[in-house]
Biopython code that builds the backbone (N, CA, C, O; Angstrom):
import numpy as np
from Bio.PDB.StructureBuilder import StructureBuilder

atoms = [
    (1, "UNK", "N", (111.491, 115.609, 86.120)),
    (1, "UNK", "CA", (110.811, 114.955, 87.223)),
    (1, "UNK", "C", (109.869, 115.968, 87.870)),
    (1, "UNK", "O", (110.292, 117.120, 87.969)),
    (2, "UNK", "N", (108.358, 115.618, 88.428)),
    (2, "UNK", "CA", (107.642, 116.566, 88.565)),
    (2, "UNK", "C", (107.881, 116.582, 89.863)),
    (2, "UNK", "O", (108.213, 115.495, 90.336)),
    (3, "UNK", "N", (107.784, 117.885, 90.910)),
    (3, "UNK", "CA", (107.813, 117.807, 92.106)),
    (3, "UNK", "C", (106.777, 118.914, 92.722)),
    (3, "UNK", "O", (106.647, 120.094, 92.398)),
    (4, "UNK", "N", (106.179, 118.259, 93.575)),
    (4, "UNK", "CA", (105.007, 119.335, 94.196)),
    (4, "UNK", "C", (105.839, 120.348, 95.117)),
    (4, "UNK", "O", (105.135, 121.044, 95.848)),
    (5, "UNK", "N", (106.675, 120.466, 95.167)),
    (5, "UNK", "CA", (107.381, 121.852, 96.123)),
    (5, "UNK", "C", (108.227, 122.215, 95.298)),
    (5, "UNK", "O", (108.721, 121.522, 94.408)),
    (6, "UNK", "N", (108.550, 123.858, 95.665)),
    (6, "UNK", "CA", (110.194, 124.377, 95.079)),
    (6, "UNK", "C", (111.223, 124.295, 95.910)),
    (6, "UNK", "O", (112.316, 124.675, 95.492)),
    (7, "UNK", "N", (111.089, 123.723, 97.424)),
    (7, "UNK", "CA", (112.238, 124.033, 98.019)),
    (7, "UNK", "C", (113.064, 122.324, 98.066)),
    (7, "UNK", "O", (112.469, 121.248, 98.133)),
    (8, "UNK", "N", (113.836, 122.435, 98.035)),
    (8, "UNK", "CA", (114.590, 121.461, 98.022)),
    (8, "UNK", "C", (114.493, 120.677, 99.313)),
    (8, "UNK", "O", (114.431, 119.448, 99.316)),
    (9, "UNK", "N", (114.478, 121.622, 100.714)),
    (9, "UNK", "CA", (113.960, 120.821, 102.293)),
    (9, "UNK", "C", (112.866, 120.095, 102.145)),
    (9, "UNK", "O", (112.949, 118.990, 102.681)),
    (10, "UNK", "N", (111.773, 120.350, 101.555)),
    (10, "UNK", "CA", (110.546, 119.644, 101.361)),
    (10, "UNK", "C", (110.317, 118.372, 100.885)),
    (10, "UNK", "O", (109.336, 117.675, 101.147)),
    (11, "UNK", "N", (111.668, 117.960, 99.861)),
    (11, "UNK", "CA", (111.107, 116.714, 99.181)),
    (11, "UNK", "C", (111.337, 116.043, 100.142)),
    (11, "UNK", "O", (111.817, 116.316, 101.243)),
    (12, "UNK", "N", (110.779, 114.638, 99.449)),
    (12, "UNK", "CA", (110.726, 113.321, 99.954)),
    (12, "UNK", "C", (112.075, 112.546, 99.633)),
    (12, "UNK", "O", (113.056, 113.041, 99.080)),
    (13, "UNK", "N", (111.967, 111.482, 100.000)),
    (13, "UNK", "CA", (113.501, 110.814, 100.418)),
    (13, "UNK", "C", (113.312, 110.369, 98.760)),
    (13, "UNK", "O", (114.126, 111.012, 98.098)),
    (14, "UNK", "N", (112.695, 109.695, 98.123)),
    (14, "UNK", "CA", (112.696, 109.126, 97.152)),
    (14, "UNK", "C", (113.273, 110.191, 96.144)),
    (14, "UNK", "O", (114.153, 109.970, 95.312)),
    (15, "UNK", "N", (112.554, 111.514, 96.388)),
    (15, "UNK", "CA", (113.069, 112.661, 95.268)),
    (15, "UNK", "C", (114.474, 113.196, 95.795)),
    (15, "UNK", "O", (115.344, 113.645, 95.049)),
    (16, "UNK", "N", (114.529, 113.142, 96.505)),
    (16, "UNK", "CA", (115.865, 113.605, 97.407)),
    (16, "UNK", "C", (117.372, 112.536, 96.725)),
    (16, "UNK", "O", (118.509, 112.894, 96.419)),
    (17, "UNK", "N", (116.742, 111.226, 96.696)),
    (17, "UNK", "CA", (117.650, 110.108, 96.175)),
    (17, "UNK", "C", (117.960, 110.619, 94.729)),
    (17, "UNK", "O", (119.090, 110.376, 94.304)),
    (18, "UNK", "N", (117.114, 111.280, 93.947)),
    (18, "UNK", "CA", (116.894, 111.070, 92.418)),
    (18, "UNK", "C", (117.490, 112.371, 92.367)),
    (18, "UNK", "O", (117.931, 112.522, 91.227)),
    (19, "UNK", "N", (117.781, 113.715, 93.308)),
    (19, "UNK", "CA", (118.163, 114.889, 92.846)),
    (19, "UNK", "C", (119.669, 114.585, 93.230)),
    (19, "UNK", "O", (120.590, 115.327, 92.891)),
    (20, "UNK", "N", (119.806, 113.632, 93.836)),
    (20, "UNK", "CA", (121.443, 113.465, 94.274)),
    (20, "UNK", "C", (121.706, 112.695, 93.199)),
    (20, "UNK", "O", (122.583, 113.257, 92.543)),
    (21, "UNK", "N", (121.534, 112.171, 92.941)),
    (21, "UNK", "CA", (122.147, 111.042, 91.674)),
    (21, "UNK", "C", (122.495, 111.877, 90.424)),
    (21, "UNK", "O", (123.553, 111.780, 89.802)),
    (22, "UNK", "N", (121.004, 113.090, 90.001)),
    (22, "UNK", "CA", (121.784, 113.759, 89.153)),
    (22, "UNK", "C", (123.060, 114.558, 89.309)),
    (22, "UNK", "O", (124.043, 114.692, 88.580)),
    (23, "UNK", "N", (122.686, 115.111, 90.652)),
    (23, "UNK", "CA", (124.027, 115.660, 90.839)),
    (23, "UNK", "C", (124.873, 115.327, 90.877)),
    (23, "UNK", "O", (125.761, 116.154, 90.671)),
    (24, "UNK", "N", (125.302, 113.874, 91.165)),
    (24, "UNK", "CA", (126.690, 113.162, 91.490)),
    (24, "UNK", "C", (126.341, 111.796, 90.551)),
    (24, "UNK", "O", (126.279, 110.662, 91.027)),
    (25, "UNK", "N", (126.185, 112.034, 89.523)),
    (25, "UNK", "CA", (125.815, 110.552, 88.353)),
    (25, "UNK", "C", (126.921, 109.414, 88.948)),
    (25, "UNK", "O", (126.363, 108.319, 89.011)),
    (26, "UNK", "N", (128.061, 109.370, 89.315)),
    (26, "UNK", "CA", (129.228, 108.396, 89.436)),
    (26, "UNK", "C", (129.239, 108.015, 90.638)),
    (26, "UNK", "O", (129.929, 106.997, 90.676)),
    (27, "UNK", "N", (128.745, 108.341, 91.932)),
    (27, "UNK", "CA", (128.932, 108.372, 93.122)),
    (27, "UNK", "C", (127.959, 106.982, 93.673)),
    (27, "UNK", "O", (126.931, 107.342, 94.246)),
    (28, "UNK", "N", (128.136, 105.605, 93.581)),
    (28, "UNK", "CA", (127.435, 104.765, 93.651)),
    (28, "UNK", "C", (127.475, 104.393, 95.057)),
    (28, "UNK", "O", (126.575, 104.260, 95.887)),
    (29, "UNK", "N", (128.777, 104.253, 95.124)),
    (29, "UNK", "CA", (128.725, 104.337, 97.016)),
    (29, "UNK", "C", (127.799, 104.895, 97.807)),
    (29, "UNK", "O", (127.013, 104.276, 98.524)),
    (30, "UNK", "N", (127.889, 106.173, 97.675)),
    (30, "UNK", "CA", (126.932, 107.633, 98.313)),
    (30, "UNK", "C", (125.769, 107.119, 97.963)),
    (30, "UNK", "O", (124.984, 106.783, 98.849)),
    (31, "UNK", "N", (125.456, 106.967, 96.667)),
    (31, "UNK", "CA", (124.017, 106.662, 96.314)),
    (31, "UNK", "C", (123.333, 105.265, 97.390)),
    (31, "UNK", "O", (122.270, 105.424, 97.989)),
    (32, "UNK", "N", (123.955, 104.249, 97.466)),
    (32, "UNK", "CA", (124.042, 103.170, 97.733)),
    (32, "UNK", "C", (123.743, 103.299, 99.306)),
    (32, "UNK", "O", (122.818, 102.690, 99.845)),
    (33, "UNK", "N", (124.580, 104.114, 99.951)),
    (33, "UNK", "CA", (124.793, 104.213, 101.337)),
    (33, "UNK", "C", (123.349, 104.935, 101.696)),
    (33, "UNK", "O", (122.485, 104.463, 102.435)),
    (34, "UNK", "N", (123.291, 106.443, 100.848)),
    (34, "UNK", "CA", (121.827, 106.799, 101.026)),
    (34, "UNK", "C", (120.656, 106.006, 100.895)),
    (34, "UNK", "O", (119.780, 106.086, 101.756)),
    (35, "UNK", "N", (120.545, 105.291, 99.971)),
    (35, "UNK", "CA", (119.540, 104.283, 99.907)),
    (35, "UNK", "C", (119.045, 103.491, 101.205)),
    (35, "UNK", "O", (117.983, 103.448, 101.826)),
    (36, "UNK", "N", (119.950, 103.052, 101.296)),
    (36, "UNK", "CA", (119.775, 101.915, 103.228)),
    (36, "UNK", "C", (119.530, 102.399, 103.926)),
    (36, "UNK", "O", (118.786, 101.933, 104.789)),
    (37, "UNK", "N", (120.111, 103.888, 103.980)),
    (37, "UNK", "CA", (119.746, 104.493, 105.150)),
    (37, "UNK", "C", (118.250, 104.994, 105.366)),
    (37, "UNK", "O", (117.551, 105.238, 106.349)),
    (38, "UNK", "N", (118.088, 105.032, 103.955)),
    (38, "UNK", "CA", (116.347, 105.073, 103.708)),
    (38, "UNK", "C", (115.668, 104.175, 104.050)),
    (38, "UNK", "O", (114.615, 104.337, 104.667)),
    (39, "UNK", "N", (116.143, 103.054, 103.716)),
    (39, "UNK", "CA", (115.294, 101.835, 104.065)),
    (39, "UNK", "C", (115.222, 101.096, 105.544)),
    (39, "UNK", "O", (114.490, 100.164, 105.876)),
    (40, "UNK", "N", (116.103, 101.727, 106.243)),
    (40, "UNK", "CA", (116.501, 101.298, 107.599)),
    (40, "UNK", "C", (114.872, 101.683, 108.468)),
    (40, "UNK", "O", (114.231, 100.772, 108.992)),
    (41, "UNK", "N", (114.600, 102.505, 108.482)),
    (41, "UNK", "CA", (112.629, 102.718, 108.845)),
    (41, "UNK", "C", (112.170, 102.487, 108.580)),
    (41, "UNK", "O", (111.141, 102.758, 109.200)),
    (42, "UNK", "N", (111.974, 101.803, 107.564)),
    (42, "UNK", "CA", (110.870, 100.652, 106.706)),
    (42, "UNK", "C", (111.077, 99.135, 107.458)),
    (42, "UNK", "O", (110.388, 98.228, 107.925)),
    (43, "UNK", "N", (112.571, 99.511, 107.240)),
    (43, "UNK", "CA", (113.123, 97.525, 107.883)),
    (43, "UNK", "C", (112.516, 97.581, 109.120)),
    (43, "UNK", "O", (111.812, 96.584, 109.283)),
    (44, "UNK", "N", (112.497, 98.504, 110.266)),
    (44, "UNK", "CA", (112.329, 98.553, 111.582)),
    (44, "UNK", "C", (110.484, 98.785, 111.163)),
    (44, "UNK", "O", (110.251, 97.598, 111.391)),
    (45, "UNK", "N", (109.934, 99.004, 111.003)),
    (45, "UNK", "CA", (109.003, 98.919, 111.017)),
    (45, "UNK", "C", (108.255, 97.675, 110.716)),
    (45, "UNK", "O", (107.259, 97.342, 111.357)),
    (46, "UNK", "N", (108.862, 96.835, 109.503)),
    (46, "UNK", "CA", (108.263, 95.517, 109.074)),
    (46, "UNK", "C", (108.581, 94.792, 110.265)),
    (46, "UNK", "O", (107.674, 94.008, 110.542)),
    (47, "UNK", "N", (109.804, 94.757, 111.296)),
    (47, "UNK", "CA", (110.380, 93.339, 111.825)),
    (47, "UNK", "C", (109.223, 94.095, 113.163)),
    (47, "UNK", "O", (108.924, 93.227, 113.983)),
    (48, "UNK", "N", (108.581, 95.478, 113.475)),
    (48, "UNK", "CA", (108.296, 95.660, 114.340)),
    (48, "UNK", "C", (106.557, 94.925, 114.679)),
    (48, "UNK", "O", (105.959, 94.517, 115.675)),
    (49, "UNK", "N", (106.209, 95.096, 112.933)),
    (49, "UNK", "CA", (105.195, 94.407, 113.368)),
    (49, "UNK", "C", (104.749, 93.539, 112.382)),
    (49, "UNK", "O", (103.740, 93.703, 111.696)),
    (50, "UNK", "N", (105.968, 92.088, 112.299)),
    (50, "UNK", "CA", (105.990, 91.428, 111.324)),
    (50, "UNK", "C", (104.439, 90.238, 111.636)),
    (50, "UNK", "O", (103.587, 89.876, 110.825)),
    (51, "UNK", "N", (104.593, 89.884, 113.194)),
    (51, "UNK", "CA", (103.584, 89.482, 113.071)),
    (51, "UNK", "C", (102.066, 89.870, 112.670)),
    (51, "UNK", "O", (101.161, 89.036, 112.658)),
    (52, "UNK", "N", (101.940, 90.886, 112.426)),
    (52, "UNK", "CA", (100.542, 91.421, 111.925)),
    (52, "UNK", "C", (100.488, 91.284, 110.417)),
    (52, "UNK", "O", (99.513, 90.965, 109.737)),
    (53, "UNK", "N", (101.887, 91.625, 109.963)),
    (53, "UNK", "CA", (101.650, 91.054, 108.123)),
    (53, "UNK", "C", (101.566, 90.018, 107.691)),
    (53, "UNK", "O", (101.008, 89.650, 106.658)),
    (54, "UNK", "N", (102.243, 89.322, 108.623)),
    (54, "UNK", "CA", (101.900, 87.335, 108.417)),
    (54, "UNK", "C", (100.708, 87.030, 108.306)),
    (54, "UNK", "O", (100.216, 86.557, 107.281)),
    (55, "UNK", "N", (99.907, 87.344, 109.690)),
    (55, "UNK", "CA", (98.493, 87.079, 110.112)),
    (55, "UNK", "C", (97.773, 87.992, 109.090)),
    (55, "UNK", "O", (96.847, 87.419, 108.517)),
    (56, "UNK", "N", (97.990, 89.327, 108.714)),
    (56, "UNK", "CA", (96.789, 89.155, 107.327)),
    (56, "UNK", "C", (96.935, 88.952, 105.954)),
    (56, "UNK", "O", (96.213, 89.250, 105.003)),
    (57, "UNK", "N", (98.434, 88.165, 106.070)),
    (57, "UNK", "CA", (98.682, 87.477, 104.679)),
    (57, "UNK", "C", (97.663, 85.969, 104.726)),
    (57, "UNK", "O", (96.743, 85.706, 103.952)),
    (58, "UNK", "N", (98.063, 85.298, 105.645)),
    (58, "UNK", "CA", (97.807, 84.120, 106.209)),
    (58, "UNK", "C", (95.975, 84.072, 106.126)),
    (58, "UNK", "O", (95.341, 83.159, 105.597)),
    (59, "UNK", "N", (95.500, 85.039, 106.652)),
    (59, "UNK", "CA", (93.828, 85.551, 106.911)),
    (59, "UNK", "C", (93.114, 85.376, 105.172)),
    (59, "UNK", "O", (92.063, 84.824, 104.844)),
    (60, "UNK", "N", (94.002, 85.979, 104.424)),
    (60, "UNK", "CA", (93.919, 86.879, 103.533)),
    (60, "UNK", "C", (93.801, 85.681, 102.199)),
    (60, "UNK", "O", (92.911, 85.655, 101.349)),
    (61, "UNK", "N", (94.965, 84.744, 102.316)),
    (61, "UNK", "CA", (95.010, 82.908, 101.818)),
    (61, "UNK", "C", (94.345, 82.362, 101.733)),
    (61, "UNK", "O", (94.163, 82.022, 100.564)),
    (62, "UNK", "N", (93.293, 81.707, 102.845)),
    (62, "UNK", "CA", (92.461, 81.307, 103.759)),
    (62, "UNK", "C", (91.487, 80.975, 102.732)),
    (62, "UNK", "O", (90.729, 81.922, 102.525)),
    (63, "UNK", "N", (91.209, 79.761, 101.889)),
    (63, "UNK", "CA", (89.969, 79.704, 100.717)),
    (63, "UNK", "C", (88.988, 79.607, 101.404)),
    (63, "UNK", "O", (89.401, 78.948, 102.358)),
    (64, "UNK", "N", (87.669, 79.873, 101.624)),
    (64, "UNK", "CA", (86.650, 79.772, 102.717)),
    (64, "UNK", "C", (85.488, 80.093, 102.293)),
    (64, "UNK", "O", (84.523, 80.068, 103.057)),
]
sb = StructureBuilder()
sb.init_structure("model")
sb.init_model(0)
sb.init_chain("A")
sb.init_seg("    ")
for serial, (resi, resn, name, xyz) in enumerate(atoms, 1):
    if name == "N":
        sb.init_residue(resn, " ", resi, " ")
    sb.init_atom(name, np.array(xyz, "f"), 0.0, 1.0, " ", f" {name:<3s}", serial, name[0])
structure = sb.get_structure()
C-alpha cells in the first residue's frame, strides 16, 4: 500500500483502518467499531447540512 508519509501519526483514517487490519487480520469487532467511529463525522456532517444536498440534488434534476 503506497503511503505519502513514514510516520505512522500522519496517516489518514482510511490508511490507519488498513494498517490495523493487517495487524490484527481476525479482530472484526475492533475493525468494525473503528470504522463507525470514522464515519460518525461524516454522519454529523451530512444530517448537518442535509438540506443543502437535497437542494443541489433537486437543482441539479431539474430538466430545463
Amino acid at each position: 500500500m503506497p503511503i505519502a508519509t513514514n510516520s505512522v501519526e500522519m496517516r489518514n483514517i482510511q490508511a490507519g483502518l488498513s494498517y490495523f487490519q493487517e495487524l490484527y487480520p481476525m479482530r472484526y469487532s475492533d475493525i468494525m467499531a473503528a470504522s463507525t467511529l470514522a464515519a460518525i463525522p461524516m454522519i454529523i456532517v451530512f444530517f448537518s447540512f442535509q438540506k443543502y444536498f437535497l437542494k443541489g440534488i433537486t437543482v441539479g434534476a431539474l430538466k430545463g
